[in-house]
Z-matrix of the N, CA and C atoms (Angstrom, degrees):
N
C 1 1.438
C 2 1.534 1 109.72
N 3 1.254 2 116.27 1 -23.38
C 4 1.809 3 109.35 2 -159.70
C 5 1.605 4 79.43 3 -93.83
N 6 1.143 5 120.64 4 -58.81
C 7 1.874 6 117.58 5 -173.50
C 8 2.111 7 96.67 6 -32.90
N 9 1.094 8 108.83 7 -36.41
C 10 1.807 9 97.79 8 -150.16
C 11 1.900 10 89.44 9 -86.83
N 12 1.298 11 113.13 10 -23.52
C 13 1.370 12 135.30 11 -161.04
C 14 1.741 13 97.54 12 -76.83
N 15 1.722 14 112.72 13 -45.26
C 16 1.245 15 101.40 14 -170.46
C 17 1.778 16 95.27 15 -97.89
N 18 1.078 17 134.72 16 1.49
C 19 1.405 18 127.38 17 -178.46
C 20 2.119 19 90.54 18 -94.23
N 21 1.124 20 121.95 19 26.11
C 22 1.274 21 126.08 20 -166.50
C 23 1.987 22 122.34 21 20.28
N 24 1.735 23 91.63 22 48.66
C 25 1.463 24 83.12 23 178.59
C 26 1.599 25 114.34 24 -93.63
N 27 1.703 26 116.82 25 -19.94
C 28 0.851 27 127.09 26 172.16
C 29 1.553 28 116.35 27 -122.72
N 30 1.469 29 119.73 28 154.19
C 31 1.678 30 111.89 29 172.88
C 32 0.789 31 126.78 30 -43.32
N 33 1.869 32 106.85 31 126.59
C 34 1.708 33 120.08 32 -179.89
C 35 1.716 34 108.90 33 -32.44
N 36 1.369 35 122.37 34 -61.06
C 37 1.000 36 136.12 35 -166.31
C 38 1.563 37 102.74 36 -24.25
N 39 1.177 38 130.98 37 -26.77
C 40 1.494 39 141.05 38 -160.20
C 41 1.491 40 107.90 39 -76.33
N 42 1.995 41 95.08 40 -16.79
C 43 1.302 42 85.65 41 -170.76
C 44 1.648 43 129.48 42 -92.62
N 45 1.557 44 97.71 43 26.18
C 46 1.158 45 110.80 44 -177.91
C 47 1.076 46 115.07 45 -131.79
N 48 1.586 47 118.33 46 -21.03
C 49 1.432 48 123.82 47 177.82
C 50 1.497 49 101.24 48 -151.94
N 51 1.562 50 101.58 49 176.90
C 52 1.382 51 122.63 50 179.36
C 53 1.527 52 130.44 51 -113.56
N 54 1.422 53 93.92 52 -0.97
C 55 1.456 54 129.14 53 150.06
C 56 1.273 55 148.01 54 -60.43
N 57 1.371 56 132.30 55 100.97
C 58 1.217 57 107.95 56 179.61
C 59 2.271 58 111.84 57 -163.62
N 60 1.075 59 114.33 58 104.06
C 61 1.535 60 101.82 59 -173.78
C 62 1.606 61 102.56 60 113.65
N 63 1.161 62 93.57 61 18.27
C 64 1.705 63 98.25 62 -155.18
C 65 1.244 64 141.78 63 25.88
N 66 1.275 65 94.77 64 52.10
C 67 1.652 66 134.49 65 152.05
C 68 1.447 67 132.77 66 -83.95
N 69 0.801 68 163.19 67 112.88
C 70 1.937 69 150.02 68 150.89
C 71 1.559 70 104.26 69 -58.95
N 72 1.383 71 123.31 70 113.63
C 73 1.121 72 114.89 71 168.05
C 74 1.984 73 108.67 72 -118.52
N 75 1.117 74 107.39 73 138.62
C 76 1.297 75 132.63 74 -179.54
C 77 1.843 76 100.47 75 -119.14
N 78 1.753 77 93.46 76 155.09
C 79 1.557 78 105.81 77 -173.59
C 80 1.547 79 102.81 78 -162.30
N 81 1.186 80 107.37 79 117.06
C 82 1.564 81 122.08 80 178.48
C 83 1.495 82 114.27 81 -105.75
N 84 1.493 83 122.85 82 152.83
C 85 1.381 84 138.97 83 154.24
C 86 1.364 85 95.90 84 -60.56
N 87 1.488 86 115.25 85 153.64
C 88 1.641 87 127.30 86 132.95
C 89 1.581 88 79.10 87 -154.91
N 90 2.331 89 88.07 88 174.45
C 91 0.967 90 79.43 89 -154.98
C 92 1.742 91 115.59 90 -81.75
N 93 0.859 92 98.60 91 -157.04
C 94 1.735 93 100.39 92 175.90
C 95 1.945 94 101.56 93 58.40
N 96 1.594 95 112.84 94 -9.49
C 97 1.614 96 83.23 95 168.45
C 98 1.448 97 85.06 96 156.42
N 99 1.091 98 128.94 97 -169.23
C 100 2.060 99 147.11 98 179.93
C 101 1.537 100 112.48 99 -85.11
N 102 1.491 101 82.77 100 160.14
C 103 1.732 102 90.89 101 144.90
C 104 1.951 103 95.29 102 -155.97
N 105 1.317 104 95.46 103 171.01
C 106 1.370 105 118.75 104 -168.13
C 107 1.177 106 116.49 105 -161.28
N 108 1.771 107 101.61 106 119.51
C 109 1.668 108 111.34 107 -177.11
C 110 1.523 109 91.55 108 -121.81
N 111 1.656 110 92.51 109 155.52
C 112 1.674 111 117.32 110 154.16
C 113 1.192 112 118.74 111 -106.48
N 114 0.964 113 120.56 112 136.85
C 115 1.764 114 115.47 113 -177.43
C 116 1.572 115 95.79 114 -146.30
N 117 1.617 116 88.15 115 121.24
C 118 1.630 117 109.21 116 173.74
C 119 1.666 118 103.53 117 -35.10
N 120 1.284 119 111.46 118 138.92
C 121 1.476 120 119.53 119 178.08
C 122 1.646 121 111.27 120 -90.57
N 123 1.444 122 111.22 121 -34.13
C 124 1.895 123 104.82 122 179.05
C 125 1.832 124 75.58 123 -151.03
N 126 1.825 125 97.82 124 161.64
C 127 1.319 126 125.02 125 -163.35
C 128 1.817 127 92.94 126 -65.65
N 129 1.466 128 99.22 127 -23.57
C 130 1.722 129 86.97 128 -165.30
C 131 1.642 130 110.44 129 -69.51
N 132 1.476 131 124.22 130 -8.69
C 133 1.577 132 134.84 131 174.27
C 134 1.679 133 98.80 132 -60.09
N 135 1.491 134 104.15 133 -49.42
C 136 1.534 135 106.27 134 -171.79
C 137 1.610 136 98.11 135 129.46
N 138 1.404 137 119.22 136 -174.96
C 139 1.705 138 114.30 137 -176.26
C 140 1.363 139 97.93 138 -124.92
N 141 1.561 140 138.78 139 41.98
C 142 1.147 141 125.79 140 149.28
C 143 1.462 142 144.18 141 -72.74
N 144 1.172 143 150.77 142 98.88
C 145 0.954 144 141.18 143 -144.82
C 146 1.631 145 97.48 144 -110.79
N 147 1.899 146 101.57 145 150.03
C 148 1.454 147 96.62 146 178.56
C 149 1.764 148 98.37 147 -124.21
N 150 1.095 149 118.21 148 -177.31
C 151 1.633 150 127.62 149 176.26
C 152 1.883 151 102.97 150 -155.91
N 153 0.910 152 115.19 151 179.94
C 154 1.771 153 117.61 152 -177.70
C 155 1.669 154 89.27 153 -175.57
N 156 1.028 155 137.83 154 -167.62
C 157 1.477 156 173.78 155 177.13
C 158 1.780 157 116.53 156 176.81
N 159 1.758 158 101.43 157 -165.44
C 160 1.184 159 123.14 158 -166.35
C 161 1.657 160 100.88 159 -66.00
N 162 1.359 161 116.11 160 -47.56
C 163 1.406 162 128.13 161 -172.59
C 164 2.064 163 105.64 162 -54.38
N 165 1.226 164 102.28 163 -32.84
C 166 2.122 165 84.15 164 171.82
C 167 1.325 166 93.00 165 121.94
N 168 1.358 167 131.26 166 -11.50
C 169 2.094 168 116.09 167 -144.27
C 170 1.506 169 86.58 168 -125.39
N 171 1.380 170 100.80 169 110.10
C 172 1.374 171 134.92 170 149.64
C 173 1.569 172 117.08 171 -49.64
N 174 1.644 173 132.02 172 88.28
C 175 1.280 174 160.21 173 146.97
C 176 1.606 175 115.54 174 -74.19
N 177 2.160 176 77.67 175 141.23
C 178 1.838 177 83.40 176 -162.46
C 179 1.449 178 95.43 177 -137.83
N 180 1.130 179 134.65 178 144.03
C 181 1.521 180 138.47 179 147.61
C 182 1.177 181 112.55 180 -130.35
N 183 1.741 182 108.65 181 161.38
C 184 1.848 183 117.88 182 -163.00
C 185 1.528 184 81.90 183 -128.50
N 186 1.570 185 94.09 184 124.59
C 187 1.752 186 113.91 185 165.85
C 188 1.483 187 84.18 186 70.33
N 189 1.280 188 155.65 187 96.09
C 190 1.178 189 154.96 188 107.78
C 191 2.083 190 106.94 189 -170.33
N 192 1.146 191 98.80 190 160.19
C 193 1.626 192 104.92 191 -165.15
C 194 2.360 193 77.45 192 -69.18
N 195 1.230 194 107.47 193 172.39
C 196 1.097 195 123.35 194 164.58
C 197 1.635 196 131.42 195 -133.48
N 198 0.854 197 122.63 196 158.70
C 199 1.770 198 126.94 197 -127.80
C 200 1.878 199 100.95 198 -155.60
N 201 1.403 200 118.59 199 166.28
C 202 1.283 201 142.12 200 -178.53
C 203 1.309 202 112.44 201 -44.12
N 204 1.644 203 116.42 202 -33.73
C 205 1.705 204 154.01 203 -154.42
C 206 1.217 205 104.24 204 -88.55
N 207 1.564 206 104.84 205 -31.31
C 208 1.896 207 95.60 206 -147.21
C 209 1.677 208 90.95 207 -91.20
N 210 1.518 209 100.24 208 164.72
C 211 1.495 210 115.90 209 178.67
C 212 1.568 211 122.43 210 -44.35
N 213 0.879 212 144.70 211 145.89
C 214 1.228 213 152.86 212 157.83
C 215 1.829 214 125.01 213 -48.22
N 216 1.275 215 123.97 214 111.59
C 217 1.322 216 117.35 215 -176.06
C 218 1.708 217 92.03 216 -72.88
């Protein structure tokens, strides 16, 4: 997150935390391209979880992390 934060692709804010909306968001390489989840930070956000990759499609699951699989927001 801080690499994408100081190349200003995403908000500075990143560059201090991984927090934000009261979410935790994390973002990995693989190859051929990313993925990127939010995961509620405390129950009081709610238990939705989101995921995205290289492909564009915004994925969501409630009470479980979410993945390539899960439904489409």
């Amino acid at each position: 997150m801080k690499e994408l934060a100081r190349a200003k692709l995403i908000d500075s804010r990143f560059l201090t935390t991984d927090k934000k909306g009261g979410y935790i968001f994390k973002v990995k390489g693989k190859p051929g391209g990313f993925e990127a989840t939010a995961t509620p930070a405390t129950k009081a956000v709610g238990d939705r979880f989101f995921y995205i990759d290289q492909r564009g499609i915004l994925r969501y699951a409630d009470g479980k992390m979410a993945n390539s699989k899960s439904p489409r927001l």
